[in-house]
N, C-alpha and C positions, 0 to 999 in steps of 0.2 A: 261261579259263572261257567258256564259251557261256550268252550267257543270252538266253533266250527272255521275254516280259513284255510288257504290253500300258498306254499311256501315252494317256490322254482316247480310247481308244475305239478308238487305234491296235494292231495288233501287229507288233512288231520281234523282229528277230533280230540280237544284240549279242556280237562276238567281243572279248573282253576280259581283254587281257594286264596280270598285273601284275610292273612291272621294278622291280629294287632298286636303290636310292639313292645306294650305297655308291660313290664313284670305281672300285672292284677289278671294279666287272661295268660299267661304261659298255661294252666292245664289247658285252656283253651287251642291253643297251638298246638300244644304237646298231641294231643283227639287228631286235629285234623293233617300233620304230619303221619300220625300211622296211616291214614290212608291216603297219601299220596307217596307216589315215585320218587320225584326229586325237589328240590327247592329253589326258589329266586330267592339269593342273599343281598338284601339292600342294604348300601352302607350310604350314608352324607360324607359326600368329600371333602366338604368343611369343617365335620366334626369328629371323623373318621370312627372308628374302631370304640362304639361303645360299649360299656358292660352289658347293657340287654343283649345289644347284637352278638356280644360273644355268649351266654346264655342260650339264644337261638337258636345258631351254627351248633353248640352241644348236644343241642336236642335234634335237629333234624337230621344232622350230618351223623353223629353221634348213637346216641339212644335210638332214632328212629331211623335209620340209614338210607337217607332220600340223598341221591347225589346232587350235588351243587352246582350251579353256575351265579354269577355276579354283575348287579347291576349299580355303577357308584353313581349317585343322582347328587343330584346342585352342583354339579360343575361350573354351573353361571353364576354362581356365587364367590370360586375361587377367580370368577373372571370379572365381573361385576364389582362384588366386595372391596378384595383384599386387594386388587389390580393385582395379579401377579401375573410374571411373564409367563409364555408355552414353557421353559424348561421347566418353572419352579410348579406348573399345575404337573406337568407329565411325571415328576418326582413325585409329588405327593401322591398322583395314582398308584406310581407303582410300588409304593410303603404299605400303601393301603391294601391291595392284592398281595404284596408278601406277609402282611399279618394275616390276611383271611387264609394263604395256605399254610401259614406257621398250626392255625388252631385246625384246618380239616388234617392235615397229617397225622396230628397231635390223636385227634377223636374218629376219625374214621374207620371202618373196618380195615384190620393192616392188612387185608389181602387187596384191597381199593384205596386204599391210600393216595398213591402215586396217579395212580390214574385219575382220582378226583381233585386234584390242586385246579387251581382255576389258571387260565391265561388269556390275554387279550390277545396273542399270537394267532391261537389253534380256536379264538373265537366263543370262549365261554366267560368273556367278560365284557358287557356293554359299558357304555360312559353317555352321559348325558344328564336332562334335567327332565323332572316332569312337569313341573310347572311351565315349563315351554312347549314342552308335548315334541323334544327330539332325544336321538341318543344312535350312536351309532358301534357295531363291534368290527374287529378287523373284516368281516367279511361282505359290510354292507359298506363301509368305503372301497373293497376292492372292487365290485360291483357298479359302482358310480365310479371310480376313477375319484374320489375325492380323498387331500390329505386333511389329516385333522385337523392343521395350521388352518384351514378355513373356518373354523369352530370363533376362534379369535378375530378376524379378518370381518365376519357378520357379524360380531358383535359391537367391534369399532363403527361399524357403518349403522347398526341401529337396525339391522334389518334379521330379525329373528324372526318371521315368516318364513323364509327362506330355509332356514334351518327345519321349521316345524315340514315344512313342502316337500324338501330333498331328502332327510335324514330324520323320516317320520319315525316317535318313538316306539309303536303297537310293532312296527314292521322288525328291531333292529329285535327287539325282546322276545317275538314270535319266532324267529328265526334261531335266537339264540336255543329256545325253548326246545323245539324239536331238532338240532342238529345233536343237541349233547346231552338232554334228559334222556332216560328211559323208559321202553313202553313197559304197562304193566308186568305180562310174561316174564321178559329182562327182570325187571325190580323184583319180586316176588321169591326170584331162587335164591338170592342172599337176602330179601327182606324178610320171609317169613320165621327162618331159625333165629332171627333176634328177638321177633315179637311174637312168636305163639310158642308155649312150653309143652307144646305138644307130643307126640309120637312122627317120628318124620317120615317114618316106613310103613306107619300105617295109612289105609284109604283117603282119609281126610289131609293126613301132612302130602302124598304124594298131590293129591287135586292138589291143595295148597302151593305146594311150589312148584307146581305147571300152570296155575291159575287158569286150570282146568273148568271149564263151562258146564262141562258135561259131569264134573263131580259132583260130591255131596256140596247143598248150601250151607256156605260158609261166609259172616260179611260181620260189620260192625258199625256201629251208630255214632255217628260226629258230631252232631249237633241236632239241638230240636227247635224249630224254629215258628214262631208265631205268624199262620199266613195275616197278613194284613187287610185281606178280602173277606175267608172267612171266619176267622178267627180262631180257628180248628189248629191244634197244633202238627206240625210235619217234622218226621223224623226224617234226619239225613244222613246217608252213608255209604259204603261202598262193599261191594260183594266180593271175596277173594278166592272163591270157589265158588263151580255151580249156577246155576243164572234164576235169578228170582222173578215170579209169576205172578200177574194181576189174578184178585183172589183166590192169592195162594193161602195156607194157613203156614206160621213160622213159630219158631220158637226163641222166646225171649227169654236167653238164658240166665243173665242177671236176675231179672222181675221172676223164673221160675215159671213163667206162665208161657199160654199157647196166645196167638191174635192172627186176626184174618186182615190183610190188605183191602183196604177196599178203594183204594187209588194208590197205582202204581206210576213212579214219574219220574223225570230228571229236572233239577233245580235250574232255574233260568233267569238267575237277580231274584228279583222277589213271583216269578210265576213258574208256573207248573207245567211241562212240556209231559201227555199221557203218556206212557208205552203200557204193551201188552204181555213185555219181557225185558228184563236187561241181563246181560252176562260177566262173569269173571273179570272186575278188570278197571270195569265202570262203577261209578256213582249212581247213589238212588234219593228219592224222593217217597216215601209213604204216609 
């Protein structure tokens, strides 16, 4: 999903894959982690810390070195469910965030290590639910003036619109997303020496990790997807050098073969937004 949106004044542009959980598509994730930056780690507050999700975190954080942030979803389950009091939910969060920094230390690049542990302090950890559609990180209640203690407080009174209204969840995750992920450029100088066994000194490594526009084309294919309109298959992926041209002719290094573009574009759910170029950085559509 592409999504465009504007965060204290700022406006970004946010390529935003979502991969499934399931052990059966890990290659599936494992594809669309190389071409992204950083990661949303979902954990269930109810369930906490499962073997897939540790699995994940190895691969994104790990193998494919997207920095992290943390969103722990079904809160209203520990509040709902189990009736548990505010201490014994604020405990259980914060076990749950010291396992997810015990495994990024653990797997991450040691020179990023430290600096990728997650915090709900410094704001790279939301809390909420999505089935209510709220969630909020320290910096959107410091922004409202609200303490969490309200979280419990609207749910005794039954009134979880309120929540959805005040401490909407698109706003707490977007905010998160751009204060502590990284833009491509950033990602690139230590993503690319993990995943291309390339020459670093040569043309193609230096474009490579300046994720360089103006260098050689360089990109890789995420997924192919079956349009629903016209049935024509669309390859998806993201350019790491260089900027790719509506009929341009490219080379399909795997398949060994040459092919010409004849619609260039960026994914938008299931439709096709044209362009007449994209650059280093971004996702495509062909």
């Amino acid at each position: 999903v592409l999504l465009n949106f504007t965060v204290d004044g700022e406006e970004y542009l946010v390529q935003l894959s979502d991969t499934p959980g399931h052990l059966s598509f890990t290659g599936e994730v494992s594809r669309a982690l190389r071409a992204s930056d950083g990661a949303v780690i979902l954990v269930d507050a109810l369930e906490g810390m499962m073997t897939q999700t540790e699995t994940n975190i190895r691969l994104a954080v790990g193998a494919e070195a997207c920095k992290p942030v943390l969103f722990i979803n079904k809160v209203d389950r520990l509040i709902n469910e189990l009736k548990l009091p505010p201490a014994k939910v604020y405990e259980r969060i914060d076990i749950i965030i010291s396992k997810v920094n015990t495994l990024i230390k653990k797997v991450a690049p040691p020179e990023l290590a430290k600096q990728w542990m997650v915090s709900f302090q410094e704001g790279s950890v939301a809390i909420g639910s999505a089935k209510t559609g709220w969630a909020f990180t320290m910096k959107t209640l410091e922004k409202r003036d609200i303490k969490p203690i309200v979280v419990f407080e609207k749910y005794d009174e039954g009134d979880e619109r309120w929540l959805r209204e005040n401490l909407p969840l698109d706003e707490a995750l977007l905010e998160m997303i751009v204060k502590h992920l990284p833009d491509p450029k950033t990602a690139q100088a230590y993503k690319i020496p993990r995943i291309w066994k390339g020459d670093l000194e040569s043309a193609e490594g230096k474009a490579l990790l300046a994720c360089d526009p103006n260098g050689p084309l360089l990109g890789m294919i995420t997924k192919i997807f079956i349009d629903p309109k016209s049935k024509r298959p669309t390859l998806i992926g993201r350019i790491f050098s260089g900027t790719i041209k509506n009929g341009q002719e490219i080379r399909l290094v795997n398949m060994k073969q040459n092919a010409k573009i004849k619609r260039l574009g960026v994914q938008e759910i299931t439709d096709i937004l044209d362009m007449e170029k994209v650059p280093a950085g971004k996702h495509f559509s062909v």
